[in-house]
Structures are given as structure tokens and as C-alpha cells.
VOSE-605705 format. One line per 5 residues: number of its first residue (from 1); their letters; for each residue z, y, x of C-alpha. Coordinates in steps of 0.5 Angstrom, whole numbers, plus 500, padded with zeros to 3 digits. Each point is the difference from the previous one (the first is absolute). Layout:
// VOSE-605705
NUM> a> Z:Y:X ~ ... .
***
This chain:
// VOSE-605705
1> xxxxx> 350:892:526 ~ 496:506:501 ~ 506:503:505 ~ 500:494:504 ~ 492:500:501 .
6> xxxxx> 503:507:502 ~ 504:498:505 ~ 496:495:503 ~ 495:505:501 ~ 504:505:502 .
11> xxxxx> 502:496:506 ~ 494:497:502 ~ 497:506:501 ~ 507:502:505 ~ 498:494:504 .
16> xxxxx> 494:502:500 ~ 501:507:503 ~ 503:496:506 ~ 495:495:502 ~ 497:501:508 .
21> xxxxx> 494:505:501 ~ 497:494:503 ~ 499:497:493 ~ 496:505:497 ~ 495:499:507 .
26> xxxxx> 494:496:499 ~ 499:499:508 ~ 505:498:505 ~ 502:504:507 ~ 500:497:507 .
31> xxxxx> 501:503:507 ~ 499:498:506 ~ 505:494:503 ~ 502:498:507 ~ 496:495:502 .
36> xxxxx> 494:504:497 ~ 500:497:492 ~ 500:503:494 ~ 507:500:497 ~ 501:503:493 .
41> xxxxx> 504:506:499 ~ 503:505:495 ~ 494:504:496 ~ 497:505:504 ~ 496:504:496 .
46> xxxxx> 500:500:492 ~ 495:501:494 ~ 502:505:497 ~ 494:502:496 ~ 492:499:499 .
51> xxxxx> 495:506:499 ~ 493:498:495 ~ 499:506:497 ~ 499:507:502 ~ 501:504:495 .
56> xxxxx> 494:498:495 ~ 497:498:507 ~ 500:492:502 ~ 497:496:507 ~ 495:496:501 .
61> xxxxx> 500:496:507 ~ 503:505:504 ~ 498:499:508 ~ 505:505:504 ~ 506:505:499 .
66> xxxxx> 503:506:504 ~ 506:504:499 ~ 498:508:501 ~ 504:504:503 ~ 501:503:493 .
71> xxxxx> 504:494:499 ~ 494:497:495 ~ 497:494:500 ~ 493:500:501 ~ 497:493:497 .
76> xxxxx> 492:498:502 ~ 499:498:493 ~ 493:496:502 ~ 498:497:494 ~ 501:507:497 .
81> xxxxx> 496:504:506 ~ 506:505:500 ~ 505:501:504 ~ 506:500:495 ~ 506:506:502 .
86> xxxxx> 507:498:497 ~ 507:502:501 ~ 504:494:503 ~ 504:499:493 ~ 493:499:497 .
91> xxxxx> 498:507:497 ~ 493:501:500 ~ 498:506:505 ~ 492:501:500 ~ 494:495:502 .
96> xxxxx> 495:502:506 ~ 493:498:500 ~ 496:496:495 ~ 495:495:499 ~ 494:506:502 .
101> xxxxx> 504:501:507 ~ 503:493:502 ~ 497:493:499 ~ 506:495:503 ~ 506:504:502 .
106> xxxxx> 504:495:505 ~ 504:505:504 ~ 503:507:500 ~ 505:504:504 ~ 503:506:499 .
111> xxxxx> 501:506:505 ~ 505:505:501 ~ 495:505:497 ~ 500:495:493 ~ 492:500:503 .
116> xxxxx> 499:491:497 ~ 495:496:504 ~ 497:494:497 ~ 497:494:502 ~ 495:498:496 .
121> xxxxx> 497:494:501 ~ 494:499:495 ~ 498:509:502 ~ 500:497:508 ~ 504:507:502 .
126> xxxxx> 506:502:500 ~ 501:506:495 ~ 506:506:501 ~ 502:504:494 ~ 504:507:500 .
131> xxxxx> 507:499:495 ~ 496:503:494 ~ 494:494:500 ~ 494:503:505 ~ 496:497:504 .
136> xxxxx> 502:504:507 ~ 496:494:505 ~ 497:494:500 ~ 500:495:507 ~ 494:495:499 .
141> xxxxx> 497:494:504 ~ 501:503:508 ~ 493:500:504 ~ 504:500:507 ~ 496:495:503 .
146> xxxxx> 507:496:502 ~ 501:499:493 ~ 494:495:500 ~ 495:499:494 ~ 503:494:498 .
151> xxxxx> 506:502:500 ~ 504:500:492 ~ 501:507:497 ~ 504:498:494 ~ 507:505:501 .
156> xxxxx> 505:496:495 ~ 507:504:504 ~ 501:505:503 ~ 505:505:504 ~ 501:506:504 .
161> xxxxx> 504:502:506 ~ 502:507:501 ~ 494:503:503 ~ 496:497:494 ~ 497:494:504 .
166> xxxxx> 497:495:495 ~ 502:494:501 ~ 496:494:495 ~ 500:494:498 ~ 494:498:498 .
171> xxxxx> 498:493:496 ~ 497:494:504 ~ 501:504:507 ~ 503:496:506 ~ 499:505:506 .
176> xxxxx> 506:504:497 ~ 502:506:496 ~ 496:506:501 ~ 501:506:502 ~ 497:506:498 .
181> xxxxx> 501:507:502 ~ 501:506:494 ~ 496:504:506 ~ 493:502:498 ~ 496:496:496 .
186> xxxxx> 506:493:501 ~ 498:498:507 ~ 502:494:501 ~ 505:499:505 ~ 500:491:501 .
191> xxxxx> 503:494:497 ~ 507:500:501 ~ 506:494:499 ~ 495:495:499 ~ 502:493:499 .
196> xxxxx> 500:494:504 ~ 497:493:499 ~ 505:494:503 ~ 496:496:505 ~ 501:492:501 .
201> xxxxx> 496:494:501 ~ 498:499:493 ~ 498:507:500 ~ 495:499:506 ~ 498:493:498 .
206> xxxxx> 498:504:493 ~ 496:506:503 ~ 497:494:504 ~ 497:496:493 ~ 500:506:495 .
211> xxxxx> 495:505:499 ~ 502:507:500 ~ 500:500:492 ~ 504:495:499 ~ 505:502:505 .
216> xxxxx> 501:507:496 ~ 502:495:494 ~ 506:497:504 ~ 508:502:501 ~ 502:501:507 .
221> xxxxx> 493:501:503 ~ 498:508:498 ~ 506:505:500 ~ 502:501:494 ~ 499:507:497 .
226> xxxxx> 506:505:498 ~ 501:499:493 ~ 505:507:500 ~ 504:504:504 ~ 505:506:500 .
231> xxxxx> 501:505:505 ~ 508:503:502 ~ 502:507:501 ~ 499:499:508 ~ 493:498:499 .
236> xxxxx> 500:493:501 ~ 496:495:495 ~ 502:495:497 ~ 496:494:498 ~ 500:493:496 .
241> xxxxx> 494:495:500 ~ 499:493:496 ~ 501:496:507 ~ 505:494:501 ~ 503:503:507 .
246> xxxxx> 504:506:503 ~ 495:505:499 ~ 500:500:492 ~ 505:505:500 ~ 499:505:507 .
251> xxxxx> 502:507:503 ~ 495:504:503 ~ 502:506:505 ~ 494:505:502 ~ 497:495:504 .
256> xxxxx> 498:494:495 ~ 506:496:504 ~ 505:496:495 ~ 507:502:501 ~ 503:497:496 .
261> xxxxx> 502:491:499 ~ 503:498:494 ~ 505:494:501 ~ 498:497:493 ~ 494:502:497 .
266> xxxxx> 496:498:493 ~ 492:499:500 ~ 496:503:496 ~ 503:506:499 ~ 496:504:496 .
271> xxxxx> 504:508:500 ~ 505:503:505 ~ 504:507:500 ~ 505:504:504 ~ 506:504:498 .
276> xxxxx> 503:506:504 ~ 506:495:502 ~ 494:496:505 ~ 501:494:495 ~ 494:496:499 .
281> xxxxx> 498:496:493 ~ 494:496:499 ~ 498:495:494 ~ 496:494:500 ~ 495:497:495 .
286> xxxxx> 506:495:497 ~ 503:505:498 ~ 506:502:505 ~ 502:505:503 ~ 503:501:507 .
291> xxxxx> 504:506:503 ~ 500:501:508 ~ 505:504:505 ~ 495:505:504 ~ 501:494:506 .
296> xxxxx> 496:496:496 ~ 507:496:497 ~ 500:496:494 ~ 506:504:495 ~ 497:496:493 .
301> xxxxx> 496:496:497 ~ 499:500:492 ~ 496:500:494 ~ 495:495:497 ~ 493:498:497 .
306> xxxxx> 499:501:492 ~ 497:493:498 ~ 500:504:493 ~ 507:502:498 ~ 499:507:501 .
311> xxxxx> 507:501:502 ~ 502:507:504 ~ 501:498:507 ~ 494:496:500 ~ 493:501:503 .
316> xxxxx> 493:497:500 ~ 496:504:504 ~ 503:506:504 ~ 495:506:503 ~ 505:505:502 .
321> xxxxx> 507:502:501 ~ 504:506:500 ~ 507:500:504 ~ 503:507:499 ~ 505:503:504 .
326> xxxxx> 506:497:496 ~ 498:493:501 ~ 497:500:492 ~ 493:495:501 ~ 495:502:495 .
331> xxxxx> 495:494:499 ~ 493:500:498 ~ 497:493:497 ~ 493:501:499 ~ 499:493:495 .
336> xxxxx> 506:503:497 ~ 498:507:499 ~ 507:502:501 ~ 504:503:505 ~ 507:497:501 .
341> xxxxx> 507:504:502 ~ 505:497:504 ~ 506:503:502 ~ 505:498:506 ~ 507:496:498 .
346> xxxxx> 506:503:502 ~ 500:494:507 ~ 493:502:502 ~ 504:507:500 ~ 504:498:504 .
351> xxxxx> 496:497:504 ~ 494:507:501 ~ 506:503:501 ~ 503:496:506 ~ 493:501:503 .
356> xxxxx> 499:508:498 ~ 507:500:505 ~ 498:496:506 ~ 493:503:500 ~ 503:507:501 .
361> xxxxx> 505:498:505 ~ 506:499:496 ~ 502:493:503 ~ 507:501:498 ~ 499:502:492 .
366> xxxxx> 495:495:498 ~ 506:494:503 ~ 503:502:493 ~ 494:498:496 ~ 497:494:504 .
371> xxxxx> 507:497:499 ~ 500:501:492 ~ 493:497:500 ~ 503:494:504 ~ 506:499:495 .
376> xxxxx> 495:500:495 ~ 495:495:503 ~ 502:497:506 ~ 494:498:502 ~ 496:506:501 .
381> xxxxx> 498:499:507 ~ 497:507:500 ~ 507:503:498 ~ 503:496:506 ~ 495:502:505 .
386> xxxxx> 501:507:497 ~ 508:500:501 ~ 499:497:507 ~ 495:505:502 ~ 506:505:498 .
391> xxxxx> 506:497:504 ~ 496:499:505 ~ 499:507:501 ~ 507:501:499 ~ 501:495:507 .
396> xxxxx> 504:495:495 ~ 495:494:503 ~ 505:495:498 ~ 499:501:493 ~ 492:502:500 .
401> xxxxx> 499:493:503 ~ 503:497:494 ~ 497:504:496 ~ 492:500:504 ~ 501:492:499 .
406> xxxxx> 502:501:492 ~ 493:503:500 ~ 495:497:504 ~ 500:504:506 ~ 498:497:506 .
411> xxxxx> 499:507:503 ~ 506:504:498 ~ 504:493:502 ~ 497:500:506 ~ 502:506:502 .
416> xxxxx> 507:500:497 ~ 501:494:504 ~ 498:504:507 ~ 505:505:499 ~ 505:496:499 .
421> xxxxx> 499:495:505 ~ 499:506:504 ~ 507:502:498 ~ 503:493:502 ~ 496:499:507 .
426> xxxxx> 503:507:502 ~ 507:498:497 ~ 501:493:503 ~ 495:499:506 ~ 505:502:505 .
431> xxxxx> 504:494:498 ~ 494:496:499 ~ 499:502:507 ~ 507:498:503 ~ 500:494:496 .
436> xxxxx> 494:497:503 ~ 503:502:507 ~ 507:497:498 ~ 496:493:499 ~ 496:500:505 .
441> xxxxx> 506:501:506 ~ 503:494:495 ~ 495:495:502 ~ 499:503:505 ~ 507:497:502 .
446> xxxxx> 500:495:496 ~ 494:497:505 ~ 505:501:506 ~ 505:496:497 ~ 495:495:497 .
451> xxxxx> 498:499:508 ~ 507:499:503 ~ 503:496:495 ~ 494:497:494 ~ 504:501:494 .
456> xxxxx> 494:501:498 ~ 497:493:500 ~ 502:497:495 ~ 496:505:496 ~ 493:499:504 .
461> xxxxx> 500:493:500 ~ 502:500:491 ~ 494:505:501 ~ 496:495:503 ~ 500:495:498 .
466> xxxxx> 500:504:493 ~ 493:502:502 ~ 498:493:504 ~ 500:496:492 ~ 493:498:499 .
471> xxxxx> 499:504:494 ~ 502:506:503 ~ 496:499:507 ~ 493:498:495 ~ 503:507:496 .
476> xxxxx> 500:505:506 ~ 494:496:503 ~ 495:505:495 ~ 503:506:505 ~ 497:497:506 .
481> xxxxx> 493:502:496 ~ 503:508:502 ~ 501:499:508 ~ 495:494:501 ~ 494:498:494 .
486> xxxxx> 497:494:504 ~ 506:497:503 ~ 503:501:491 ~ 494:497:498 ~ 499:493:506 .
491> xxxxx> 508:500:498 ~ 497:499:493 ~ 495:495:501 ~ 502:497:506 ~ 507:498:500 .
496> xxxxx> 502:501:493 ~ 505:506:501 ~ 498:502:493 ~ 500:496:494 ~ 499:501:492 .
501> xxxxx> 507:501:498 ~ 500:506:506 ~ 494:502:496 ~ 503:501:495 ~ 506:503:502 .
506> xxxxx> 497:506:503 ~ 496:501:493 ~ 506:500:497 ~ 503:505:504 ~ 494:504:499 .
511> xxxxx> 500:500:493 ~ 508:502:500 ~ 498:505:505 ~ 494:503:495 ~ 504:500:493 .
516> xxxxx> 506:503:504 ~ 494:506:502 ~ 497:500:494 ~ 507:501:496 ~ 504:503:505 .
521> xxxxx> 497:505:503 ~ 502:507:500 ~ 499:504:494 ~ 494:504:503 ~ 496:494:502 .
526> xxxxx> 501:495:495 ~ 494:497:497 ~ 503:498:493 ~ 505:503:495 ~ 506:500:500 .
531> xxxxx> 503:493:497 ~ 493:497:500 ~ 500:493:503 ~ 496:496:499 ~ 501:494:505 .
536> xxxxx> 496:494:498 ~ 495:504:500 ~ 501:502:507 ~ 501:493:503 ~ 494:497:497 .
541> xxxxx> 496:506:502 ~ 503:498:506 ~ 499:493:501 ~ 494:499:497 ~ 496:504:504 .
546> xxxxx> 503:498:507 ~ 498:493:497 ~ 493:501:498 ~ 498:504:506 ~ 503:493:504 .
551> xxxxx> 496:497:496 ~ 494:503:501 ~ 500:501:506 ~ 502:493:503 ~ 493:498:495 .
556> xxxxx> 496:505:503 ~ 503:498:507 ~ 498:492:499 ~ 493:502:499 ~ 499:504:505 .
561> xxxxx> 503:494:505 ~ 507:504:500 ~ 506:496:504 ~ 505:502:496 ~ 504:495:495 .
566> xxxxx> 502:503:493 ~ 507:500:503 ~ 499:504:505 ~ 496:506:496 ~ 506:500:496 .
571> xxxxx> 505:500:505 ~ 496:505:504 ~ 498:505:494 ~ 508:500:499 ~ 502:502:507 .
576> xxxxx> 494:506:501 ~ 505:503:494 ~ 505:501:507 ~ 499:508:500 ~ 502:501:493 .
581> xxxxx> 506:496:500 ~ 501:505:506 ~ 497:506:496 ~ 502:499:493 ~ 509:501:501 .
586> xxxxx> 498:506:505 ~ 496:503:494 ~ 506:499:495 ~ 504:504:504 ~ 495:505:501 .
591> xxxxx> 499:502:494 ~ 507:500:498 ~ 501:506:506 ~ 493:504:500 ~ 497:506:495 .
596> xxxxx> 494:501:499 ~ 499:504:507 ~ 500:493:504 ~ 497:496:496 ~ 495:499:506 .
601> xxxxx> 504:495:502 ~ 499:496:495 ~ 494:500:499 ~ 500:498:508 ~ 503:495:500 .
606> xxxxx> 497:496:493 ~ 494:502:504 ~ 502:497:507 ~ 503:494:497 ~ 494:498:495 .
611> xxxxx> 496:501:506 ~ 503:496:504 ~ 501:494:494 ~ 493:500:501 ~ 498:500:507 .
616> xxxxx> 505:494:500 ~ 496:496:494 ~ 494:501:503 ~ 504:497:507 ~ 503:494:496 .
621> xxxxx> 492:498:497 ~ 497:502:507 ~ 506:495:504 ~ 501:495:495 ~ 492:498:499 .
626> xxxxx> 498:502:508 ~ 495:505:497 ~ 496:506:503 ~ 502:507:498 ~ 494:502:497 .
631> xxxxx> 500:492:496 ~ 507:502:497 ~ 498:506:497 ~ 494:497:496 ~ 506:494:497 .
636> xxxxx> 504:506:499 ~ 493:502:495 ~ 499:495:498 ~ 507:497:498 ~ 501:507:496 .
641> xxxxx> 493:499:495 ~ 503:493:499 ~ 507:504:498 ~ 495:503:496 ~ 496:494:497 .
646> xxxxx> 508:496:499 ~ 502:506:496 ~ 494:501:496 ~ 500:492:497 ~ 507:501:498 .
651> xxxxx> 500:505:496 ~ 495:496:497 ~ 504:494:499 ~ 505:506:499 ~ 496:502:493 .
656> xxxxx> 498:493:499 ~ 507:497:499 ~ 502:507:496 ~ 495:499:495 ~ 500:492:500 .
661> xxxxx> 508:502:498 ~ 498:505:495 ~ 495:495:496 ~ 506:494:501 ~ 504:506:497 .
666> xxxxx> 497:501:494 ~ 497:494:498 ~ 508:498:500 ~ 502:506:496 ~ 494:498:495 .
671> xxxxx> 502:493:499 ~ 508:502:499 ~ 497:505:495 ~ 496:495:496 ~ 505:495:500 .
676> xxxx> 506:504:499 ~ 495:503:493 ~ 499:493:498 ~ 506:498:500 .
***
């Protein structure tokens, strides 16, 4: 018995040394996917250990973390009063400052002398301390008179450029980081980088209504003040806020202006930092974590809240950040009192590595490791734009489009496609040419003989007579609204050369011709995903709205004294809609022929043909009620708030119904459970 207890471990223990890397990882992995969602992926980055204790040395609620150009880890130790210096394995090194010189260290950063600055809130100063713990210097509250009296002084990060510039997050400052000179005494040089508030209607309406203090207290309405920041080798800073928006995580250059536009974003971020390599990484108060190209594209998202389990690779709160050359990340957890290390995987190797080639120029290296991270995960698009970068480079277009269209890229796309329809045209225009010549002088003499022996009657009298049937004739009646309005709309209301069915045989052309556009358009203009359809969805967005504003409109005409019937409003609307069955096939085609580089053609004739759309239905209701001008444009106004009020009413009945359903739901479901009970 015992030697068999002896094997079963033994294998137990062999299977277990197999099992996925994964497993051992609290968090999931997701990276960007094609159509902008996240999309899981291999683990990027693993926990490999967590660091507590410091020698006899321990943490208490830690606000920041900076890696010294010594390779140490510098730890604003806040509940302590210190800055804590220990090696990256968790050594303690030495402590700087105590509770008799600081009061609340919130921020610290090393210069290239091993001089440290510390923000200290509490203090109101920023401290700088030589390597052997002195104070050398003390940056207090500026008495520039731009700095104003009543802005905050609370310094709880801080970084440096090269020329010793101070930049400084203070606590519950909106008008920016604040720059200060080391010249002198500390001459303050002006706010930088400040963020921006959004401005909409609700925003106007608030300022209206709330006083100043009340709208201190609301989101959205003051900009949000920097909750940290780092600064890379070339002197651009970076910084992250507690916002909902783009500028939760910004790039400055030595303007104050934004360079940087993330394609995804979390809010809330609370730390940011920046290697060598130009990769961005930021945490967020729900514990994850994101890594960014230097363009601002989303390579991983990872990690998870710690709701109590205490497990390595999940965070509460996260104050700091440390992204080393070597992409190790060291993460610094203020509720937790630890730092926690994380170290890339073979599949984000390949990945930095791909990147490291293309960056440097080394198109035709990095192909290898991009394929190998495709054949890994085939649905890492950056690893597909990456590859189609590379090819293209190369003049393979052919291949790049493939590869730009398996990653996303609308730009890399476009521009393969303009070189390889380049090619084609120069290849085959000649015969184009010729072709069109060649049909030309046919019909041409097709004509001539037509003229002299009619063999071509047969042919025009099938055609028309095809095109003098009553459904056919009421059908193409709605193209005389393109050549002559008035003549359209008396046909119309007049001498009944319009009718109901003919009505809604042009909505369903229109339909067609709207859902082939929808789905079918080239992959540079595509509105929805690939695959995505949702038709019903389309036809009754569709009908219902051409059917509510006939309705409303044709009440709103009846009072005003309109001499419209219904029919002749449903029909009319109908055949307004003339300049977008001529529009939309156009559009189809072109967006399957142009790039990005002619998409003003597009856009002139989406805008020529809605606005001509428009001008025939204010036509057709001018026509048909024989009113003014200036009497059209008030139906209109007034056909509109009714729109408005029709909507409003049924998504009330909408939520009345759904409710009336939940509560008939749940009684059923109550007395099958009592009668199934008693039973």
C-alpha cells in the first residue's frame, strides 16, 4: 500500500509539472482586437514574487516608487516619514529622511547625481536630499504673482528633466503641473499640461444652476488635477489622472501639448511609467494594468483587484510603478504595503522583440518574430499590423494588405491598396482604354445598322412595354422628383401616378440599398464589423421611422389646414428619397475602389445627396399642402417636437409593458414554486 501511495504521488507530481503557466496566474491577459474590443491572450507578464519586508525593514502605506540610476529602488515610505532605498531583489539598502524632516512623503525622484527629491505634501515643500541623506535644498510655496494665492501648494509628485526643471503635481491643483526652475531661489516658471474639463450642454445648464462650490464637488465640471506622472529619457512627461476620458493618460512635449491618443484606455489610473524601449504602462484603481506602444497602441491588459485573497498578481491600490529596461515591472501597492514583481513571458518576449527590430529599422528581421507571434495567437492584431508594416516596406503590398486587414489597420490598409491599385491601373489602363474605344465604335455601328434594317426593334418595343407596366411606370415616377419636383408631387396628388405599393416599393429598394452599404462596403469605410448583421434591427429602424414621421407629419399638416392626404405624404416622403437610390450604388462602388487619399468624394456625395434628399421633402410638403416657404419650415419644426414627444411616450409604454411582464413573470413563477412545493 505504501509503494502504491508512492506512485500515485510521484505521477501526480509529474503532471503537475506540465500544467500551463497560466494556471498559476490569478489574472487573465487581453490585448486589443480588430474591431476595437478586448480579446483574450496568452499571459504577458508573470508574478514571480512579492516583496514585504526589507531586511528587518517593513511598509506602511507607500505613495510612490522610482528606480535610481544606481538600479535601486527608491520607495516614498509615507506612513513611515522616509524614503526607503532597497535593491530590486528586496535588500535593504539605506533609509533617507525622518519623521523630524518630513512629514508626508508623497513623491520622490532620483537624479543622475543620486541627489532625491521628495514631495512632501503635509511639509507643502519639496525637500532634495544629497546620496548620504542631507538636506542640500527646499522648494516651498511660489510667491510669483502668477502662481495666485489661492492656488494649492500640496507637492505629491514630482519629476526632473535634464536641465533640472521641476515638474510638480500638487494635490487639488487644476490649472496644472507646476514648473519651477532650480535657478535662484526656485523661480517659478508657470503651470504646465493642465488638463481639460468636457464641455456639453449639461455642463452649461450646471454652471447656470450651481454655485461655485457645488460644482467644485461635481465630475466633468473642474478639470481633474494630475494624480501622477514620470518623465522619459527625452524629456517628455507623462501623466495620469482620475478622469473618464482620453486625458486619463497624456504625453506632454515641452509645450504642455498632448502627443499622445490611446486607441483604448482605462480610467482611473492612479500610476504611470516609461522604459527605455518608449512602452508606456499605467494602473488603475481596479487593479489592472496596461501596456502601450510609445504610439499610444494597446499591447496587454492584465492583473486583477485583491477582494481579500491576498494573492501574488493582484493589487488593491496601486501608487507606483517601475518598468526597468528589461521589461521587469515592479509594482508598488500602498494598501498592501508591498511591492510586487512581474516578469515578461517568452510570448511577450517575442513580442518587444518584434518591436525593438521595427523601431530601429530592421523591417525585414522583425517579420520572423511577428510571424512567430501570430502562429502563437493568431489574433494579436498589433503582431499583424506589425508584419504588414514590415512587408510593406519590403514592396510585398499584396501580402501587407492581408496582414494590415488581420490587425485592424485602416491606414496600413489604405495605403497598401493605393499601391497596388497603382500597379493594376498602370498594367491594364492602356487596355481599359482601348476596350472602351473598341465598344464604342460597335455601338457606334450597331447604331447605323439599326437605322437601315431595325434589327433592333424587336429589342426597344420588349423594353418598352417592360417599362410602360403600371408598376413599373408608378415605380420610376419617383425619378421625375431629381428632373422636375412640382410636376413629381402634382403627378402625385393630382393624377394618381403614384400609389401605396409604389410607395413602398421604393422603401424597399432603399433598404436593400442601405443594408448592402452598411455590410458591403470596402473595408476602409465599413461601419460595422466584419460578419455583424443585424438585419431586423435595420428594417425596422428603417420603417419605423420613415412610418412615425408620416405620421406626424400628416397630424401636424391636418391642423395647420394642410391639403395633404395621408397617402400622399407616405408616398411623397417615399419618393424624396429619389437622390439616394441614385447616391447609394455610387457610394458602394467607391468605397471599394478609393483609399483614404480620396475620401472626399465620399463624403461630397453623402453630403450632396442628403442635402438634396432634404430639399425635395421640404418640396414635397410645400407641394402637396400649397404652403408658404416660411409655413414649411415651421411644420417641419413642429413635425419634429412631435417626433420627439411620440418617442418619448413609447418608451414609456415601452418600460410600462416590460415591467407589467416582469411582475406577471414572477407571480407565475411564484405560484408554480408553491404548487410544485405542496404537491
Amino acid at each position: 500500500m505504501k509503494k502504491l501511495l508512492l506512485v500515485l504521488l510521484l505521477v501526480t507530481l509529474a503532471f503537475s509539472s506540465f500544467s500551463p503557466a497560466y494556471a498559476l496566474t490569478p489574472y487573465r491577459t487581453f490585448t486589443l482586437g480588430v474591431n476595437g474590443e478586448l480579446v483574450e491572450t496568452q499571459t504577458a507578464y508573470d508574478p514571480v514574487r512579492t516583496m514585504t519586508r526589507f531586511g528587518d525593514e517593513s511598509l506602511k502605506t507607500p505613495s510612490d516608487l522610482r528606480m535610481g540610476p544606481d538600479g535601486n529602488l527608491y520607495i516614498a515610505d509615507t506612513g513611515n516619514k522616509r524614503i526607503l532605498v532597497v535593491t530590486t531583489m528586496g535588500e535593504y539598502v539605506k533609509e533617507i529622511g525622518d519623521k523630524k524632516t518630513l512629514k508626508s512623503p508623497k513623491g520622490v525622484f532620483v537624479n543622475e547625481n543620486l541627489d532625491v527629491y521628495v514631495a512632501d505634501e503635509n511639509g507643502r515643500k519639496v525637500i532634495v536630499f544629497d546620496k548620504d541623506g542631507n538636506v542640500i535644498r527646499e522648494y516651498e510655496r511660489p510667491t510669483h504673482p502668477l502662481f495666485g494665492d489661492k492656488a494649492p501648494y500640496k507637492p505629491n509628485k514630482i519629476v526632473l528633466d535634464k536641465r533640472g526643471n521641476l515638474y510638480i503635481a500638487s494635490t487639488g491643483s487644476t490649472n496644472g503641473i507646476i514648473q519651477i526652475s532650480p535657478v535662484g531661489d526656485g523661480e517659478f516658471l508657470g503651470y504646465y499640461g493642465a488638463n481639460v474639463s468636457s464641455v456639453n450642454i449639461l455642463t452649461k445648464l450646471k454652471k447656470m444652476v450651481f454655485s461655485a462650490e457645488q460644482l467644485s464637488t461635481m465630475a466633468g465640471i473642474v478639470p481633474s488635477s494630475v494624480k501622477n506622472l514620470t518623465i522619459d529619457e527625452k524629456g517628455m512627461v507623462y501623466t495620469v489622472s482620475q478622469s473618464n476620458d482620453a486625458s486619463t493618460l497624456r504625453r506632454l512635449n515641452v509645450a504642455g501639448k498632448d502627443t499622445l491618443v490611446p486607441d483604448w484606455f482605462y480610467d482611473m489610473n492612479t500610476a504611470v511609467a516609461v522604459n527605455s524601449a518608449g512602452s508606456i504602462f499605467t494602473a488603475n484603481a481596479n487593479g489592472y494594468i496596461m501596456e502601450y506602444t510609445s504610439e499610444g497602441d494597446t499591447l496587454f491588459v492584465f492583473g486583477a483587484f485583491d477582494y481579500g485573497d491576498q494573492r501574488i498578481g493582484t493589487f488593491k491600490s496601486v501608487t507606483g510603478i517601475v518598468a526597468a529596461d528589461d521589461y521587469t515591472l515592479y509594482v508598488l501597492d500602498e494598501v498592501l504595503n508591498s511591492i510586487q514583481v512581474l516578469r515578461p513571458t517568452e510570448f511577450t518576449d517575442l513580442v518587444h522583440e518584434a518591436f525593438t527590430l521595427f523601431q530601429e529599422g530592421k523591417y525585414a528581421q522583425s517579420k520572423e518574430p511577428w510571424t512567430k507571434v501570430l502562429r502563437m495567437n493568431s489574433l494579436f492584431t498589433y503582431a499583424s499590423t506589425g508584419l504588414g508594416e514590415a512587408l510593406y516596406r519590403e514592396d510585398n503590398f499584396e501580402e501587407a494588405l492581408t496582414a494590415f486587414r488581420n490587425g485592424g489597420s485602416l491606414q496600413g490598409y489604405s495605403d497598401s491598396f493605393w499601391e497596388i491599385r497603382g500597379d493594376w491601373l498602370h498594367k491594364h489602363l492602356g487596355g481599359i482604354l482601348i476596350g472602351i474605344a473598341i465598344l464604342v465604335v460597335v455601338l457606334k455601328i450597331l447604331q447605323i445598322i439599326n437605322k437601315k434594317t431595325g434589327f433592333l426593334k424587336p429589342l426597344t418595343k420588349a423594353k418598352k412595354a417592360f417599362f410602360g407596366l403600371k408598376p413599373i411606370r408608378q415605380f420610376n415616377w419617383c425619378f421625375m422628383m431629381l428632373k422636375n419636383p412640382y410636376d413629381c408631387n402634382y403627378g402625385i396628388k393630382h393624377e394618381r401616378r403614384a400609389s401605396c405599393f409604389s410607395a413602398f416599393a421604393v422603401m424597399a429598394v432603399f433598404f436593400i440599398l442601405f443594408v448592402v452599404n452598411k455590410y458591403f462596403s470596402g473595408f476602409l469605410f465599413r461601419s460595422v464589423p466584419e460578419g455583424y448583421y443585424e438585419l431586423l434591427n435595420d428594417f425596422l429602424i428603417v420603417f419605423a421611422v420613415y412610418m412615425m414621421l408620416v405620421i406626424c407629419l400628416y397630424l401636424v399638416c391636418t391642423i395647420k389646414e394642410g391639403e395633404a392626404t395621408f397617402k400622399d405624404l407616405l408616398i411623397g416622403s417615399a419618393y424624396s428619397l429619389a437622390p439616394m437610390l441614385i447616391a447609394l450604388p455610387i457610394q458602394l462602388a467607391l468605397t471599394n475602389v478609393l483609399t483614404f487619399n480620396e475620401q472626399f468624394f465620399i463624403t461630397v456625395l453623402k453630403v450632396v445627396s442628403l442635402g438634396w434628399t432634404g430639399i425635395l421633402i421640404v418640396l414635397m410638403i410645400m407641394y402637396l399642402n400649397d404652403f408658404t416657404f416660411a409655413k414649411t419650415i415651421k411644420i417641419i419644426l413642429w413635425t419634429m417636437i412631435t417626433v420627439l414627444i411620440a418617442a418619448a411616450l413609447l418608451f414609456v409604454v415601452y418600460v410600462l409593458i416590460s415591467q407589467l411582464v416582469d411582475f406577471v413573470s414572477s407571480i407565475y413563477g411564484e405560484v408554480v414554486y408553491r404548487f410544485v412545493k405542496n404537491r
